[in-house]
Backbone as ProteinMPNN parsed JSONL, in Angstrom:
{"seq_chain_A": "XXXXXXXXXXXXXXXXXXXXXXXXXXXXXXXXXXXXXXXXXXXXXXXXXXXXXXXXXXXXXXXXXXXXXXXXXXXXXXXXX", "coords_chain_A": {"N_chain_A": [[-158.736, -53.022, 38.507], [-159.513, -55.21, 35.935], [-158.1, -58.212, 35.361], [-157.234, -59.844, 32.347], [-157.51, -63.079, 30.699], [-154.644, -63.378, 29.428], [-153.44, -62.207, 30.929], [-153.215, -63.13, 33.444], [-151.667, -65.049, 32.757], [-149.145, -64.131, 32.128], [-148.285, -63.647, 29.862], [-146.528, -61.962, 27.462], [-145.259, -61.054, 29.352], [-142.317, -60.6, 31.336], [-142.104, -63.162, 32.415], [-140.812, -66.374, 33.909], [-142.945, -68.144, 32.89], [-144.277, -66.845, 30.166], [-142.466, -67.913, 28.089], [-142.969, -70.546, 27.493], [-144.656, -71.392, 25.635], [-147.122, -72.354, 22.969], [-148.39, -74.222, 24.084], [-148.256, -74.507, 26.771], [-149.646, -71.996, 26.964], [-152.503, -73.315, 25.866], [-152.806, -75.821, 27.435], [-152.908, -74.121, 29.907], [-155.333, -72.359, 30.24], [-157.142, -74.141, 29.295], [-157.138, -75.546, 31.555], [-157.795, -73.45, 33.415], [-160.544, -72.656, 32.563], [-161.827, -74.597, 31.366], [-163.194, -75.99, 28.219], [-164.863, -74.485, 27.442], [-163.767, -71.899, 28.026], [-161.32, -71.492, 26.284], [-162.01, -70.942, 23.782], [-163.579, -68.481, 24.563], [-164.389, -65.117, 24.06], [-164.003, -65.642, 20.714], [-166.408, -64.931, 19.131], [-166.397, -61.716, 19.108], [-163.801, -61.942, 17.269], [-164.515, -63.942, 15.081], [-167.507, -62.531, 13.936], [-166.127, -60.534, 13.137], [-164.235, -61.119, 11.096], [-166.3, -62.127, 8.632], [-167.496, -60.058, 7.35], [-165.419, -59.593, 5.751], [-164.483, -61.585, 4.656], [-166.744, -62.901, 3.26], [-167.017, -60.915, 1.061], [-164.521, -61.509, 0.034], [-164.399, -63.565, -0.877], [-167.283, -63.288, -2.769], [-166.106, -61.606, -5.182], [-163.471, -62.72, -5.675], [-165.302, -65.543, -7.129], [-166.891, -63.596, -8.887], [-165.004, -62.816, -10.086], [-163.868, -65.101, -11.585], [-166.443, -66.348, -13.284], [-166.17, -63.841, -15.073], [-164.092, -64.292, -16.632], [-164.068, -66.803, -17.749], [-167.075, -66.151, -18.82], [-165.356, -63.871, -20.654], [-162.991, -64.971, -21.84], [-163.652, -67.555, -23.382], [-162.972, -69.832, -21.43], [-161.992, -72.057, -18.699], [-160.913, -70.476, -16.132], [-157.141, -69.936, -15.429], [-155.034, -71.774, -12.77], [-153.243, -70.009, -11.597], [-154.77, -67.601, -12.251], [-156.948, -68.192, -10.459], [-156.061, -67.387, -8.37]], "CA_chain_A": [[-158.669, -53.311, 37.087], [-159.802, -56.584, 35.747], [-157.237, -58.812, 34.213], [-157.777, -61.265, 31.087], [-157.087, -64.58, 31.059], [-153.961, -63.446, 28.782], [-152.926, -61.203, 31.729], [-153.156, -64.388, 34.177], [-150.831, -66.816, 32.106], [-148.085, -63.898, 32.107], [-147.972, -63.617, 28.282], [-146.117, -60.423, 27.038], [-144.392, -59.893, 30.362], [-140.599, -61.471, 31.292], [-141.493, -64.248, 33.508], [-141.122, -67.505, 33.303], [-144.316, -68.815, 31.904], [-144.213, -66.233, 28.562], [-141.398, -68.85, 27.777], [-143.229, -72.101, 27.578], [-144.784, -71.794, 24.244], [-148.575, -72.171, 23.113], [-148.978, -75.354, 24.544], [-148.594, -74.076, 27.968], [-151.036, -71.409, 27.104], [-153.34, -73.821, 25.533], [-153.572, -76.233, 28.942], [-153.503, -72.938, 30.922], [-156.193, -71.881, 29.328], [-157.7, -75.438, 29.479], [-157.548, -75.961, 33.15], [-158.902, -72.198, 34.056], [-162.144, -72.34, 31.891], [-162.082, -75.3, 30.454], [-163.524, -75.66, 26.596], [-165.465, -73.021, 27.019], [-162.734, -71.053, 28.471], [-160.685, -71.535, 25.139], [-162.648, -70.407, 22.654], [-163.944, -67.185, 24.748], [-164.246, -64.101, 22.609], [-164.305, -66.205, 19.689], [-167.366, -64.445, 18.537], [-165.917, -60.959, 17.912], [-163.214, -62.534, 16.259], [-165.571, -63.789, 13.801], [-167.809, -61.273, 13.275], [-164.981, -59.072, 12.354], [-163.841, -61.776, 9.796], [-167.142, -62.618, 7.809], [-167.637, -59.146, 5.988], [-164.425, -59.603, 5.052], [-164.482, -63.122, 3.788], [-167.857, -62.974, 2.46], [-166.41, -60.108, -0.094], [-163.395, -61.843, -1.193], [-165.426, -64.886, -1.756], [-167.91, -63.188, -4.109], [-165.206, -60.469, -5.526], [-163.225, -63.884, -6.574], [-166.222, -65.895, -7.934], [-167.156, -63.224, -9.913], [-164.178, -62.924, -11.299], [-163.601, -66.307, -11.976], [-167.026, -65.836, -14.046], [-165.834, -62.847, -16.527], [-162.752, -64.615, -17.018], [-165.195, -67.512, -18.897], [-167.532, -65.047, -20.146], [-164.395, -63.25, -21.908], [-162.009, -65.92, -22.738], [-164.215, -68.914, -22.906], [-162.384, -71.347, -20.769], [-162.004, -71.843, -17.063], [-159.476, -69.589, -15.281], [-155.709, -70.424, -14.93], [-155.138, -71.923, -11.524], [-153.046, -68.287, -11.752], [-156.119, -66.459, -12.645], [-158.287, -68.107, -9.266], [-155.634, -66.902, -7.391]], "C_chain_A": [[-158.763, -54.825, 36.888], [-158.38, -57.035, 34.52], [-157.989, -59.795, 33.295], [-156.732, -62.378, 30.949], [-155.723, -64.487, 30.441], [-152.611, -63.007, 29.965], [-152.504, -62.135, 33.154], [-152.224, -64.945, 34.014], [-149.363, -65.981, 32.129], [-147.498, -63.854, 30.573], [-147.639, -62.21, 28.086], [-145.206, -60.199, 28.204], [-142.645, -61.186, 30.079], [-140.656, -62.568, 32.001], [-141.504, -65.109, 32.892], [-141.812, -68.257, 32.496], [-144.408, -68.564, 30.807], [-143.214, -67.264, 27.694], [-142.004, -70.173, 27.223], [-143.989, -72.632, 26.678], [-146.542, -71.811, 23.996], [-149.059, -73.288, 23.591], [-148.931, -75.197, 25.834], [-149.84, -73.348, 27.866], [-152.278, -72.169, 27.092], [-153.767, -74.452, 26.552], [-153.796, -75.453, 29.644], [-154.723, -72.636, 30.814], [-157.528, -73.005, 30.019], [-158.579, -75.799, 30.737], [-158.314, -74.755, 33.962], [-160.114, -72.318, 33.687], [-162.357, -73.505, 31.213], [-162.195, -75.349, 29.082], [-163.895, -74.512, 26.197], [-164.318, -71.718, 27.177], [-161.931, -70.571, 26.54], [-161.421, -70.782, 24.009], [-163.528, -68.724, 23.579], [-163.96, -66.499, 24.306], [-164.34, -64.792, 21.542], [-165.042, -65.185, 18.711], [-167.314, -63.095, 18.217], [-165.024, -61.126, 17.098], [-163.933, -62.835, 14.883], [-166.547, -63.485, 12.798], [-167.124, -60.649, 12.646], [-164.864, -60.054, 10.949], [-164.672, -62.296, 8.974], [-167.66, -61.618, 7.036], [-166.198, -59.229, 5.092], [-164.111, -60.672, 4.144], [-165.684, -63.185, 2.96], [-167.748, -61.962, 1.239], [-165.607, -60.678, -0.788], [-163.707, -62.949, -1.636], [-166.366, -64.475, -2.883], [-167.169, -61.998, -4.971], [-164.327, -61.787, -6.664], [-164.421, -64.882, -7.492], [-166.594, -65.021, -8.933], [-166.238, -63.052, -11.159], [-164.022, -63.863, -12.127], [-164.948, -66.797, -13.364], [-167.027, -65.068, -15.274], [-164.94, -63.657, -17.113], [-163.102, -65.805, -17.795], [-165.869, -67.208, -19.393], [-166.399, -65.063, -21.338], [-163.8, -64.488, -22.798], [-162.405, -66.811, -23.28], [-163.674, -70.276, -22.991], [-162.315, -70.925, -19.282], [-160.655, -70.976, -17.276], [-158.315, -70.642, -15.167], [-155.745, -71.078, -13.369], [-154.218, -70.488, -10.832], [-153.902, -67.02, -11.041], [-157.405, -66.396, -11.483], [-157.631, -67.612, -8.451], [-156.329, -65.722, -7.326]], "O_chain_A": [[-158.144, -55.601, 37.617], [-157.923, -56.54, 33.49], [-159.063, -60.363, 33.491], [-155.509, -62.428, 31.076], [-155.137, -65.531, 30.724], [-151.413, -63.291, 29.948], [-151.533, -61.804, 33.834], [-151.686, -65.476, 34.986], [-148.355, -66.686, 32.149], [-146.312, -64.035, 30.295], [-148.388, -61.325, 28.501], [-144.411, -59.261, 28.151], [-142.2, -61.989, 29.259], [-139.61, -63.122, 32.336], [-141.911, -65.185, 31.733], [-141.384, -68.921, 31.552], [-144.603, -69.498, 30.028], [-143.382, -67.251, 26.475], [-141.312, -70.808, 26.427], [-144.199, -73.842, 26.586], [-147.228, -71.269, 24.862], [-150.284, -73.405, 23.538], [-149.792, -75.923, 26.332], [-150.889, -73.715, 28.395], [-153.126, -71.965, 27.961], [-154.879, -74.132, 26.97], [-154.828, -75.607, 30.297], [-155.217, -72.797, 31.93], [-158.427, -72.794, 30.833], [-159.745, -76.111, 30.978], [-159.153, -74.913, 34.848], [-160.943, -72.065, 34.561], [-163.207, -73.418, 30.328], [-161.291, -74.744, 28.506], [-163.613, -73.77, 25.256], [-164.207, -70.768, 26.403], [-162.105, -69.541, 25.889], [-160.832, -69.818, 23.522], [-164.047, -67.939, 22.786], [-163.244, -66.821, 23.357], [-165.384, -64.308, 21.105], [-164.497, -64.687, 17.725], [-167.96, -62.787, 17.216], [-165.181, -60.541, 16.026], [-163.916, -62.139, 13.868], [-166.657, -63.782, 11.608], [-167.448, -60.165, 11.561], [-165.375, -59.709, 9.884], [-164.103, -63.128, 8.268], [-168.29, -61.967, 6.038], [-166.083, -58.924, 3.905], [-163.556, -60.574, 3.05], [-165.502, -63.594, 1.813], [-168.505, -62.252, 0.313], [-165.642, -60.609, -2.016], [-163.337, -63.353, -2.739], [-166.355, -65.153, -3.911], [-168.033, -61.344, -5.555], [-164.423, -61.868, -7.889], [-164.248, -64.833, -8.71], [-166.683, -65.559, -10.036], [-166.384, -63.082, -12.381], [-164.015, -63.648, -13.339], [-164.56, -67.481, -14.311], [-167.634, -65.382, -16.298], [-165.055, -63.72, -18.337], [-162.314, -65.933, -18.732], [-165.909, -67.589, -20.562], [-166.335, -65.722, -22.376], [-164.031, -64.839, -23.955], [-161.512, -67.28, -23.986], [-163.706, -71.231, -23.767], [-162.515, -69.812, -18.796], [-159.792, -70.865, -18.147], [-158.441, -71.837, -14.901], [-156.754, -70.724, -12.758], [-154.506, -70.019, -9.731], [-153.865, -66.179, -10.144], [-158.293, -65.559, -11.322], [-158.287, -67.198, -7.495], [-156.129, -64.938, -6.398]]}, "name": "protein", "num_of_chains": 1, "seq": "XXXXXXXXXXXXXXXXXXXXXXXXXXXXXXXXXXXXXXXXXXXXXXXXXXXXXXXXXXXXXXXXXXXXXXXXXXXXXXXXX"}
């Protein structure tokens, strides 16, 4: 069974290392793979999160739209929430 680099550093289990905060992880991390190391996976991460953001970005704009149509004035800082 292949471990992941998460599975390496001892994160989730009881030892020592799970202890030492994200700045351990972060040089752990660092010194195994370097830059590239760090950002690994990245890219389904962000896939996943750009239908989702790209909706509530034009879901809000539009609103922010009717809400000067109707009323005619800008939105509350409220109302962009």
């Amino acid at each position: 069974k292949s471990k992941t680099n998460i599975d390496k550093l001892g994160i989730g289990s009881t030892s020592q290392s799970s202890r030492k905060g994200i700045g351990y992880v972060l040089s752990s991390g660092f010194q195994q793979g370097g830059l590239r190391g760090l950002y690994r996976g990245i890219t389904p991460t962000v896939l996943g999160i750009l239908p989702y953001s790209g909706t509530a970005f034009t879901i809000n704009e539009q609103a922010k739209l009717k809400i000067t149509r109707i009323m005619h004035r800008e939105p509350t800082t409220i109302e962009r929430l």
